[in-house]
ROROVEX-14408 format. One record per residue: x, z, y of N, C-alpha, C, O in turn; residue in three letters. Coordinates in steps of 0.02 Angstrom, whole numbers. Example, Ala and Ser with C-alpha at 12.3 -4.5 7.8 and 13.67 -1.06 7.14 Angstrom:
// ROROVEX-14408
n.x=660; n.z=390; n.y=-284; ca.x=615; ca.z=390; ca.y=-225; c.x=660; c.z=390; c.y=-165; o.x=712; o.z=423; o.y=-166; residu=ALA
n.x=642; n.z=354; n.y=-112; ca.x=684; ca.z=357; ca.y=-53; c.x=645; c.z=394; c.y=2; o.x=670; o.z=402; o.y=57; residu=SER
END
This chain:
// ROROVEX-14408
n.x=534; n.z=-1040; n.y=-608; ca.x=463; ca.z=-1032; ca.y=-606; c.x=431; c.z=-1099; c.y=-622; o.x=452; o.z=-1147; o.y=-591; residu=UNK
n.x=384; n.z=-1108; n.y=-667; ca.x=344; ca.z=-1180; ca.y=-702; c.x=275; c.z=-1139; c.y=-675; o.x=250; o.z=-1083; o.y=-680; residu=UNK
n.x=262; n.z=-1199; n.y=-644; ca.x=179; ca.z=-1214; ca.y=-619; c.x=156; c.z=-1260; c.y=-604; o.x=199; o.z=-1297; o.y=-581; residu=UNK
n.x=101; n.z=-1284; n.y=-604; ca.x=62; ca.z=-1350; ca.y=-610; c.x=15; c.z=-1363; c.y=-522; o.x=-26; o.z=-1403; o.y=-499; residu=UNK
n.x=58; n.z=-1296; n.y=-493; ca.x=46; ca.z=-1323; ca.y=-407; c.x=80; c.z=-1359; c.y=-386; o.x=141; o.z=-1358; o.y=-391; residu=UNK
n.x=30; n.z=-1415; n.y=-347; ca.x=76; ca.z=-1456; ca.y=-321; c.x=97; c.z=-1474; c.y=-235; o.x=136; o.z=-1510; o.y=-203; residu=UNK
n.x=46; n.z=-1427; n.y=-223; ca.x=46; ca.z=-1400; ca.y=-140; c.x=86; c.z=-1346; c.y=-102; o.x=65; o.z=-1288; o.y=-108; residu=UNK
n.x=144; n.z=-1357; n.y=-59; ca.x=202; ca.z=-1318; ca.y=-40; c.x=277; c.z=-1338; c.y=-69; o.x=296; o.z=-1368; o.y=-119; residu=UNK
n.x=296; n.z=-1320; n.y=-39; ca.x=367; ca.z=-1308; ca.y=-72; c.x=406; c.z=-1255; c.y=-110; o.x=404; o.z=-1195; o.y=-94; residu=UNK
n.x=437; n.z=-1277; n.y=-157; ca.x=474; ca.z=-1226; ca.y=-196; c.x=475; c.z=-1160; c.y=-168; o.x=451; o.z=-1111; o.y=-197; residu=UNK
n.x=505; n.z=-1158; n.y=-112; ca.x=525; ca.z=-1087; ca.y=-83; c.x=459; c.z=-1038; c.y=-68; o.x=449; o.z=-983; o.y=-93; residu=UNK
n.x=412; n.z=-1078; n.y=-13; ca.x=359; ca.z=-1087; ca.y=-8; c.x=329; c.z=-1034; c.y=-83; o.x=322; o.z=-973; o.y=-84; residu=UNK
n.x=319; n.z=-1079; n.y=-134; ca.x=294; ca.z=-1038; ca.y=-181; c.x=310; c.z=-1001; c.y=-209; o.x=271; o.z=-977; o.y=-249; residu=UNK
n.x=374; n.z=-976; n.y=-205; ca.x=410; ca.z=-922; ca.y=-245; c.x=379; c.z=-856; c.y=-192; o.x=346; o.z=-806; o.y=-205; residu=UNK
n.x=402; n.z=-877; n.y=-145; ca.x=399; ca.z=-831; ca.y=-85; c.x=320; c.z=-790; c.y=-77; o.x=310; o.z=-729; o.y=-76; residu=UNK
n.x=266; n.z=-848; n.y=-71; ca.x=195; ca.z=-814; ca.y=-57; c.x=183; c.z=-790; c.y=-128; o.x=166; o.z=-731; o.y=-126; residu=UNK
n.x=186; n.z=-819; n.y=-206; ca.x=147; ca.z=-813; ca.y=-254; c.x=201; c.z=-778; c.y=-298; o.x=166; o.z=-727; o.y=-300; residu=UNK
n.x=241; n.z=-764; n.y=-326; ca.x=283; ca.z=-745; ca.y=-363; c.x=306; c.z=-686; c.y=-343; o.x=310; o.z=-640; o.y=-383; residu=UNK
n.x=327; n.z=-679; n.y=-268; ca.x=361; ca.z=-632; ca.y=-246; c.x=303; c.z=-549; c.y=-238; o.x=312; o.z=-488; o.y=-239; residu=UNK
n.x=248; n.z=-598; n.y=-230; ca.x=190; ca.z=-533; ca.y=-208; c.x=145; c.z=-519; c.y=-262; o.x=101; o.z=-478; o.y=-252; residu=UNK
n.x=152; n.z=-551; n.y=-329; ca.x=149; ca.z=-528; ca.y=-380; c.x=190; c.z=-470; c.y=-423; o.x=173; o.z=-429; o.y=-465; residu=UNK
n.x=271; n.z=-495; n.y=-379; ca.x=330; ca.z=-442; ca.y=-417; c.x=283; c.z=-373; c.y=-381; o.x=258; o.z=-324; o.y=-410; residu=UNK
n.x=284; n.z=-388; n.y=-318; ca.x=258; ca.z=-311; ca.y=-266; c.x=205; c.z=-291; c.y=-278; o.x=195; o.z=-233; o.y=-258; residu=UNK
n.x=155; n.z=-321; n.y=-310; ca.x=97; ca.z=-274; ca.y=-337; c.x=131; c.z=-257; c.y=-384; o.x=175; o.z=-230; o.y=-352; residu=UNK
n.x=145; n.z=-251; n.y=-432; ca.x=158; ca.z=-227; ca.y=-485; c.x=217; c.z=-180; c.y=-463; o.x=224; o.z=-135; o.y=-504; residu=UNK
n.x=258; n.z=-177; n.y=-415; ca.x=280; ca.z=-125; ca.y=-390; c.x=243; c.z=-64; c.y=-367; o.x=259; o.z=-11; o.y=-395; residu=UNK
n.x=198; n.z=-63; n.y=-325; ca.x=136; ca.z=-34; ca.y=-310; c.x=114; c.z=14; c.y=-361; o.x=116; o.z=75; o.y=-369; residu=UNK
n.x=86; n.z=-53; n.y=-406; ca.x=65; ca.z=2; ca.y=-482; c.x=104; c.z=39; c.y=-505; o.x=87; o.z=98; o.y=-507; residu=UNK
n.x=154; n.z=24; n.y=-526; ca.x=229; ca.z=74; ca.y=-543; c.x=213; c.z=131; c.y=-492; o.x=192; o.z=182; o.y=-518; residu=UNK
n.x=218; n.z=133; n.y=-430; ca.x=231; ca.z=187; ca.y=-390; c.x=159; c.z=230; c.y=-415; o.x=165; o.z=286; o.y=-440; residu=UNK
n.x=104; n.z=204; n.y=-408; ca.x=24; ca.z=212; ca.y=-415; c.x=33; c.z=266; c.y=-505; o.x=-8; o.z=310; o.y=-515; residu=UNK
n.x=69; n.z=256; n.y=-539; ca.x=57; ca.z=281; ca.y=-607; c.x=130; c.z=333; c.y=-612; o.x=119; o.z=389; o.y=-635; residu=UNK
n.x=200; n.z=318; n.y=-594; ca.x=235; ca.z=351; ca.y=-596; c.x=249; c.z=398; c.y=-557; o.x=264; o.z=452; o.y=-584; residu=UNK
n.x=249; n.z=396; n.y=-499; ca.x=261; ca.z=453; ca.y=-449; c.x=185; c.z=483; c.y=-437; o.x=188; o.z=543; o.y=-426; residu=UNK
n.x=145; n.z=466; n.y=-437; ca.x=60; ca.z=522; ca.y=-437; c.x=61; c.z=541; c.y=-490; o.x=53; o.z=602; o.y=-489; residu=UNK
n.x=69; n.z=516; n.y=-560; ca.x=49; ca.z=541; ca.y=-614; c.x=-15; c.z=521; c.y=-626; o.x=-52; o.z=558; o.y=-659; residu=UNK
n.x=-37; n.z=460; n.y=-601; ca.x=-111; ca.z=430; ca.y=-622; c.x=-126; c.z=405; c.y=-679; o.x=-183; o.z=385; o.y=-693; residu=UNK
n.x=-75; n.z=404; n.y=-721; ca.x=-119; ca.z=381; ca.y=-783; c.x=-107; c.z=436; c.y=-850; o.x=-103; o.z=422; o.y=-909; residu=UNK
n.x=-102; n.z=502; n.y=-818; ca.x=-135; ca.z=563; ca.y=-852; c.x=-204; c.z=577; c.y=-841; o.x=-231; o.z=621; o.y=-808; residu=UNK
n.x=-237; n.z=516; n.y=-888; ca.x=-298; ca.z=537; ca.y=-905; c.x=-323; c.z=558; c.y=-956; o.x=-359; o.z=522; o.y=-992; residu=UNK
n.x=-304; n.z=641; n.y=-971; ca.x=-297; ca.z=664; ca.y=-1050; c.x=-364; c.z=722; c.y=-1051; o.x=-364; o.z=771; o.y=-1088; residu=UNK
n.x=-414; n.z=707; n.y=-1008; ca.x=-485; ca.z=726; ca.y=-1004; c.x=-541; c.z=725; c.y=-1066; o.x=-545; o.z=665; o.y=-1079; residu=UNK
n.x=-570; n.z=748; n.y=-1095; ca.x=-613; ca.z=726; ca.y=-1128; c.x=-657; c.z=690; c.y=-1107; o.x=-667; o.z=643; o.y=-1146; residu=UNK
n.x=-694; n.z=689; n.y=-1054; ca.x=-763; ca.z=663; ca.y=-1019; c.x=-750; c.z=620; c.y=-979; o.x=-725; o.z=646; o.y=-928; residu=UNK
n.x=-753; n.z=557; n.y=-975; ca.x=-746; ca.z=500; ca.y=-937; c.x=-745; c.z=522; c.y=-897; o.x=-688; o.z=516; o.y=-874; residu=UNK
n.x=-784; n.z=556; n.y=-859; ca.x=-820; ca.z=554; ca.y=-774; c.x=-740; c.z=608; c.y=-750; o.x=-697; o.z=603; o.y=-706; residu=UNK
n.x=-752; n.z=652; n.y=-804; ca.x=-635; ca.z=701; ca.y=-771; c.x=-602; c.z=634; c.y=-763; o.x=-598; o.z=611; o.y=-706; residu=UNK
n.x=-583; n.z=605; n.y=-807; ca.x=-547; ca.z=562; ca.y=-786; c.x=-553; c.z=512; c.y=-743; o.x=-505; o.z=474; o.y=-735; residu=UNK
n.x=-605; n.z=504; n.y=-712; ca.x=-628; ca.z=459; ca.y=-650; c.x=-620; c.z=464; c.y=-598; o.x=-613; o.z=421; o.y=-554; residu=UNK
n.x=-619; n.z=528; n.y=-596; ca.x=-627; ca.z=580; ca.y=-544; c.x=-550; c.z=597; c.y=-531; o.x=-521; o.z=596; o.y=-477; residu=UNK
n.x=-521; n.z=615; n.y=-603; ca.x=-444; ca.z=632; ca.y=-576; c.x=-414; c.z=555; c.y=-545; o.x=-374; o.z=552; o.y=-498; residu=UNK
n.x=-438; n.z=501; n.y=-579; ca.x=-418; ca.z=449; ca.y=-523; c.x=-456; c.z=428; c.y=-460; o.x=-428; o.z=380; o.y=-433; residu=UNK
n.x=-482; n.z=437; n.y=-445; ca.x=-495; ca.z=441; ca.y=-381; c.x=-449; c.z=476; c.y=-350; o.x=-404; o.z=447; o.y=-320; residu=UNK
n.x=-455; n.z=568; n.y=-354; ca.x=-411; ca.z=594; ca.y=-329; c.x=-334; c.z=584; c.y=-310; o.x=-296; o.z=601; o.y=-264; residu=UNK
n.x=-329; n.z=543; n.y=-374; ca.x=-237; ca.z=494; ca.y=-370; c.x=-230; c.z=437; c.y=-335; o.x=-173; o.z=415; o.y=-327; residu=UNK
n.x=-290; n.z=402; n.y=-307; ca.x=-285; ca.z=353; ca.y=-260; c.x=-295; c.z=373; c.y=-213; o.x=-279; o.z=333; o.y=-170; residu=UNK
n.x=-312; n.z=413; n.y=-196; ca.x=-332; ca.z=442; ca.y=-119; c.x=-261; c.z=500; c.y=-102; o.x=-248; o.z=530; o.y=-50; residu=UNK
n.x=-236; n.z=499; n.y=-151; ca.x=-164; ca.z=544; ca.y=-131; c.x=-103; c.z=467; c.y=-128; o.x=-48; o.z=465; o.y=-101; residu=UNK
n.x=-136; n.z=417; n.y=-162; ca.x=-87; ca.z=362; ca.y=-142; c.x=-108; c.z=339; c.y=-64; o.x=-72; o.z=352; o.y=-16; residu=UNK
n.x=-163; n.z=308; n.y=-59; ca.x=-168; ca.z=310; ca.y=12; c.x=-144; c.z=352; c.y=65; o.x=-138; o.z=329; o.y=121; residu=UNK
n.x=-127; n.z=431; n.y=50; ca.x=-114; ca.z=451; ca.y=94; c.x=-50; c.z=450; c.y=105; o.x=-36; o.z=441; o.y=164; residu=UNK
n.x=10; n.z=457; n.y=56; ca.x=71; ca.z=402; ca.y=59; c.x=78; c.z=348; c.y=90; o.x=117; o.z=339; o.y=138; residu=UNK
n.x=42; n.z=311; n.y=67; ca.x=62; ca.z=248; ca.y=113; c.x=47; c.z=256; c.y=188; o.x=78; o.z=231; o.y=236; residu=UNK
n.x=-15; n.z=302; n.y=188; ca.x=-1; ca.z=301; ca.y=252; c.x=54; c.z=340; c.y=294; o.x=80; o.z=328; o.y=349; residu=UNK
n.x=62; n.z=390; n.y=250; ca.x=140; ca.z=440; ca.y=289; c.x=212; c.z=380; c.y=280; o.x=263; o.z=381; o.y=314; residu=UNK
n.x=198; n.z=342; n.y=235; ca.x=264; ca.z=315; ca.y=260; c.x=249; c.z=253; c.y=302; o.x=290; o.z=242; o.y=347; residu=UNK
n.x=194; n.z=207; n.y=294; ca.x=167; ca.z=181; ca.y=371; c.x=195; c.z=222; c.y=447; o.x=221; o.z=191; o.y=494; residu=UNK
n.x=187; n.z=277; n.y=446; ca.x=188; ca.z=286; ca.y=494; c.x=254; c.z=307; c.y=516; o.x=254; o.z=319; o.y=576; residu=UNK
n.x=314; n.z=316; n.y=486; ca.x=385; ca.z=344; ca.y=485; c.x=421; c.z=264; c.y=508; o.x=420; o.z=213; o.y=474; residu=UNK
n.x=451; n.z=274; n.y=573; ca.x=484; ca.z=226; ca.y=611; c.x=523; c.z=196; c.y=551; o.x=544; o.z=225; o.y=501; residu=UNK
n.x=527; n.z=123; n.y=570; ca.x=583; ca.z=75; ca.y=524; c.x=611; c.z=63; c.y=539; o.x=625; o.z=3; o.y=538; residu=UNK
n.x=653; n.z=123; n.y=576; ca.x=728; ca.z=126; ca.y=591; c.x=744; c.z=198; c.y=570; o.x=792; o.z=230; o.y=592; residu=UNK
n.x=706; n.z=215; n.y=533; ca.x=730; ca.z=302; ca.y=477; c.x=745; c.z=277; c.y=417; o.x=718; o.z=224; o.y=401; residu=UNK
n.x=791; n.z=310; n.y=371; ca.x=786; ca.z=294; ca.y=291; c.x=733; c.z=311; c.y=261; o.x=722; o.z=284; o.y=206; residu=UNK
n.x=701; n.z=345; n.y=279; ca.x=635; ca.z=364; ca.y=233; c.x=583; c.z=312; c.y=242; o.x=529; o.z=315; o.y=211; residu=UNK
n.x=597; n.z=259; n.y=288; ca.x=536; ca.z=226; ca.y=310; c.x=531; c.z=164; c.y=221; o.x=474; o.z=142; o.y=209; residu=UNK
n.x=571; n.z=148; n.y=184; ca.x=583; ca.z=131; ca.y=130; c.x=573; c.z=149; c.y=65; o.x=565; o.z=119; o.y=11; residu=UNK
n.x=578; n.z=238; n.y=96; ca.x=574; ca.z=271; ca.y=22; c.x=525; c.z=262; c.y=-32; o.x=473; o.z=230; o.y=-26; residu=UNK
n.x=544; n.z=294; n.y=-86; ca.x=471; ca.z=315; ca.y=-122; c.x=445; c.z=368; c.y=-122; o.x=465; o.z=414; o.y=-86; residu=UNK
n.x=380; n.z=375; n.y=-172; ca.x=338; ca.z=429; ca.y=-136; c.x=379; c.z=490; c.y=-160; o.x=382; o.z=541; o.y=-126; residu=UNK
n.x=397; n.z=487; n.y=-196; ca.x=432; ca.z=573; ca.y=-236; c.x=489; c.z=579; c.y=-193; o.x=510; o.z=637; o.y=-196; residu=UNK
n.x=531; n.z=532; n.y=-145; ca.x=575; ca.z=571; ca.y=-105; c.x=539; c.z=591; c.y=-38; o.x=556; o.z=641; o.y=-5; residu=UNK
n.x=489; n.z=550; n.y=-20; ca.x=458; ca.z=550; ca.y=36; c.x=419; c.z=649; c.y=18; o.x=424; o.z=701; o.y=50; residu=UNK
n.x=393; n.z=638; n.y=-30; ca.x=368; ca.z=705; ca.y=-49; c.x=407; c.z=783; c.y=-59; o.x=386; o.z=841; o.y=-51; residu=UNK
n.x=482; n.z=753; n.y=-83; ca.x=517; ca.z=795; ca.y=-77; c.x=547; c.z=814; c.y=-12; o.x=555; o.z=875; o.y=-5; residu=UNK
n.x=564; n.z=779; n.y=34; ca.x=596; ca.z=783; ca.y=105; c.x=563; c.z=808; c.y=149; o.x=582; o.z=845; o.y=195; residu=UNK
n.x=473; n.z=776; n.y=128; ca.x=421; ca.z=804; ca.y=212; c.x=368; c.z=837; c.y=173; o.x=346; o.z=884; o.y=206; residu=UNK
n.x=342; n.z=833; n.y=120; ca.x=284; ca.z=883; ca.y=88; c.x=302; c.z=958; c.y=46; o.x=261; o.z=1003; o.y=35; residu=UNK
n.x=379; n.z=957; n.y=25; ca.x=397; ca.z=1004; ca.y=13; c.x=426; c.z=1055; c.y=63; o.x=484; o.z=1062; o.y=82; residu=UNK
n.x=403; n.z=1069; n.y=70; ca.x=451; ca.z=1114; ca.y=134; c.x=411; c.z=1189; c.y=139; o.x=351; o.z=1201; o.y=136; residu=UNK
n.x=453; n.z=1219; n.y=146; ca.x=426; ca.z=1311; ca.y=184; c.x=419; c.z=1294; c.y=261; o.x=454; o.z=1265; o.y=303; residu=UNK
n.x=342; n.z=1336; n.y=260; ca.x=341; ca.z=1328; ca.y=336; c.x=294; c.z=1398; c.y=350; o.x=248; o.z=1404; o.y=309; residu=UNK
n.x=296; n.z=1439; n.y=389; ca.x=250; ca.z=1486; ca.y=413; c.x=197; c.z=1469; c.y=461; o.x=205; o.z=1459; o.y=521; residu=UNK
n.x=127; n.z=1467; n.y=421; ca.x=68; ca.z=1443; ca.y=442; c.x=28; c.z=1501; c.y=500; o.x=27; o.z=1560; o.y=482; residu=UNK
n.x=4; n.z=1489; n.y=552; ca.x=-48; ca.z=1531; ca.y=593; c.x=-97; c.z=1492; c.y=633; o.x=-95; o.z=1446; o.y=674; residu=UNK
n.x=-136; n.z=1521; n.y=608; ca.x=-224; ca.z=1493; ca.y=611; c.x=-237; c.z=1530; c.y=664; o.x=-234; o.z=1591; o.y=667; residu=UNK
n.x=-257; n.z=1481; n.y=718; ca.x=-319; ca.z=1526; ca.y=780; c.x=-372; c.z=1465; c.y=773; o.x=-373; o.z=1411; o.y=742; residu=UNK
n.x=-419; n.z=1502; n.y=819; ca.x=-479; ca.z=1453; ca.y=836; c.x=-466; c.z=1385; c.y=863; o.x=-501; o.z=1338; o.y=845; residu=UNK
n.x=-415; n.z=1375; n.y=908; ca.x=-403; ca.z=1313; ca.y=925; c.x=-366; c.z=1250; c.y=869; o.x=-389; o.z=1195; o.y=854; residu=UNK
n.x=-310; n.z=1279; n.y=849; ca.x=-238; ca.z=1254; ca.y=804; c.x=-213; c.z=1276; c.y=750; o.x=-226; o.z=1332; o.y=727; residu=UNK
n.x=-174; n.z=1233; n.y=721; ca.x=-153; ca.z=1281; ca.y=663; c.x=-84; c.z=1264; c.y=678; o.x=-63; o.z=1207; o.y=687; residu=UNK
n.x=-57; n.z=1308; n.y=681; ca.x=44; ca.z=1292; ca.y=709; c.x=83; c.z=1277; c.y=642; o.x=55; o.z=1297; o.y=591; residu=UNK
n.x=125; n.z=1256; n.y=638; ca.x=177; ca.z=1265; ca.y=556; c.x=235; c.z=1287; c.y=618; o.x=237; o.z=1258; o.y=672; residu=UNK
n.x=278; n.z=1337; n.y=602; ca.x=323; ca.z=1338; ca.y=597; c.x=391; c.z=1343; c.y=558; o.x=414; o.z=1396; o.y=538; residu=UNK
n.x=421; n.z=1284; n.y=551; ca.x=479; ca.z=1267; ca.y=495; c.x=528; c.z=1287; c.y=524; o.x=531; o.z=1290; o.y=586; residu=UNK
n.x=578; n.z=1306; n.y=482; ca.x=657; ca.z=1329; ca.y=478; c.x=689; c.z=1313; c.y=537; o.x=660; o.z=1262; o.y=558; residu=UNK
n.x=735; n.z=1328; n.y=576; ca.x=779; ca.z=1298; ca.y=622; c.x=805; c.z=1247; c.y=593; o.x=799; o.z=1190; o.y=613; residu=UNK
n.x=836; n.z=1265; n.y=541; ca.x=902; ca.z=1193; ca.y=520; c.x=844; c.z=1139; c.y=461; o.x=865; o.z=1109; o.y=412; residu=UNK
n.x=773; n.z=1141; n.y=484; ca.x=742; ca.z=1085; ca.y=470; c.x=786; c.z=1027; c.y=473; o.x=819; o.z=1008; o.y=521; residu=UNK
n.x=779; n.z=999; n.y=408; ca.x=831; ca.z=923; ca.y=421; c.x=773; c.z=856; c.y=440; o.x=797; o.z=800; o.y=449; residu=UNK
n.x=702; n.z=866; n.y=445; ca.x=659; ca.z=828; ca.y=452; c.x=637; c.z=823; c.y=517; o.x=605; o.z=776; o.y=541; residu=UNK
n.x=655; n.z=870; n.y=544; ca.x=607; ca.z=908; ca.y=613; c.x=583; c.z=867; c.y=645; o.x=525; o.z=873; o.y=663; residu=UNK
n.x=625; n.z=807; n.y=664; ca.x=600; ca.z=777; ca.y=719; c.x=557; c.z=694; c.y=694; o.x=533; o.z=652; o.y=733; residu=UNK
n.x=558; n.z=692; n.y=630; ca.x=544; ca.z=650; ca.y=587; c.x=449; c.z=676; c.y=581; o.x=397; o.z=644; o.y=587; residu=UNK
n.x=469; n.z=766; n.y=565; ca.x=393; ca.z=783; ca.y=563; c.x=344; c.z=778; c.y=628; o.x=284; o.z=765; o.y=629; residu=UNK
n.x=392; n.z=792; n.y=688; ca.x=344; ca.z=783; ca.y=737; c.x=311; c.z=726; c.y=770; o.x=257; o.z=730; o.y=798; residu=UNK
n.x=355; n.z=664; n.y=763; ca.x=345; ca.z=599; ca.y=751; c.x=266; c.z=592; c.y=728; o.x=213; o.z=582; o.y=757; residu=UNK
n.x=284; n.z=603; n.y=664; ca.x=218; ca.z=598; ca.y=604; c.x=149; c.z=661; c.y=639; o.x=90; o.z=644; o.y=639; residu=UNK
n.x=161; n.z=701; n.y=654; ca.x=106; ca.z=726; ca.y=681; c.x=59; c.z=704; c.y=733; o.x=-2; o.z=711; o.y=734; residu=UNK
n.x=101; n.z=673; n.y=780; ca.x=67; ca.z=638; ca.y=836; c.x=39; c.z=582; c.y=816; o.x=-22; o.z=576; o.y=817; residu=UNK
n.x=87; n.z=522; n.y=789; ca.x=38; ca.z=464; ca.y=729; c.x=30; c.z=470; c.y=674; o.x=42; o.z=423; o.y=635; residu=UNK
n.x=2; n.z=543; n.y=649; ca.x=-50; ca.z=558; ca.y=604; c.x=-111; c.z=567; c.y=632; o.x=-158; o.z=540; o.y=602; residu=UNK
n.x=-124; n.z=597; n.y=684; ca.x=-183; ca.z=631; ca.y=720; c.x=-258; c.z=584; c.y=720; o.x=-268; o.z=523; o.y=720; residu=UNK
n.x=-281; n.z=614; n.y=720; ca.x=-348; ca.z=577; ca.y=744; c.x=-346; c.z=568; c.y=826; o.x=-331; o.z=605; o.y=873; residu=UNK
n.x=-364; n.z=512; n.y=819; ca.x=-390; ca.z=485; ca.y=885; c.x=-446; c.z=534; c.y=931; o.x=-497; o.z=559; o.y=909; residu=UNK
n.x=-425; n.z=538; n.y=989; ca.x=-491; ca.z=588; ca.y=1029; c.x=-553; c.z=551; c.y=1023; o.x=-555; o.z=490; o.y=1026; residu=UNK
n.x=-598; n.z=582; n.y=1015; ca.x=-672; ca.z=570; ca.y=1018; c.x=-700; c.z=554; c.y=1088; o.x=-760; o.z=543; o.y=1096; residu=UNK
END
């Protein structure tokens, strides 16, 4: 690495400035390849503005599902398309009352206890 800083040390600078440059640009990779955000094949600016928005606000919500998956699981690492395949894909039988909405998933759920995890620190905070 050639740079004309002369404040820190080598490691120092690889570490804060180099290294978190590689990771944004990881980010973006994830941000365009696994959402599909840069299918913006809209005619009208404002579709395509709009479909990104919609693709950042489905990235945020990734990060936050894997924020919240203990880092002591393998998924707590993953990316979003396995993370999506393992906990957003799934069959589950939905029932709506006035209070709740229940999912009930498969017995031999291989996530199960991964999902319930995530439900409790998904939740909103009580009012």
């Amino acid at each position: 690495m050639v740079t004309n800083i002369t404040t820190g040390t080598p490691e120092w600078l690889y570490a804060e400035f180099y290294c978190a440059r590689g990771q944004a640009e990881n980010l973006i990779k994830l941000h365009k390849g696994q959402l599909a955000s840069d299918r913006t094949s809209c005619r009208h600016p404002a579709a395509n503005q709009m479909r990104l928005v919609l693709h950042t606000a489905a990235y945020w919500l990734m990060l936050a599902v894997r924020e919240a998956i203990p880092i002591t699981h393998r998924l707590a690492k993953a990316e979003f398309a396995t993370i999506r395949l393992r906990l957003l894909k799934l069959g589950a039988r939905v029932r709506e009352t006035a209070a709740r909405v229940r999912l009930a998933f498969a017995a031999a759920c291989p996530e199960a206890d991964l999902l319930r995890h995530l439900a409790t620190a998904l939740a909103p905070a009580p009012a």
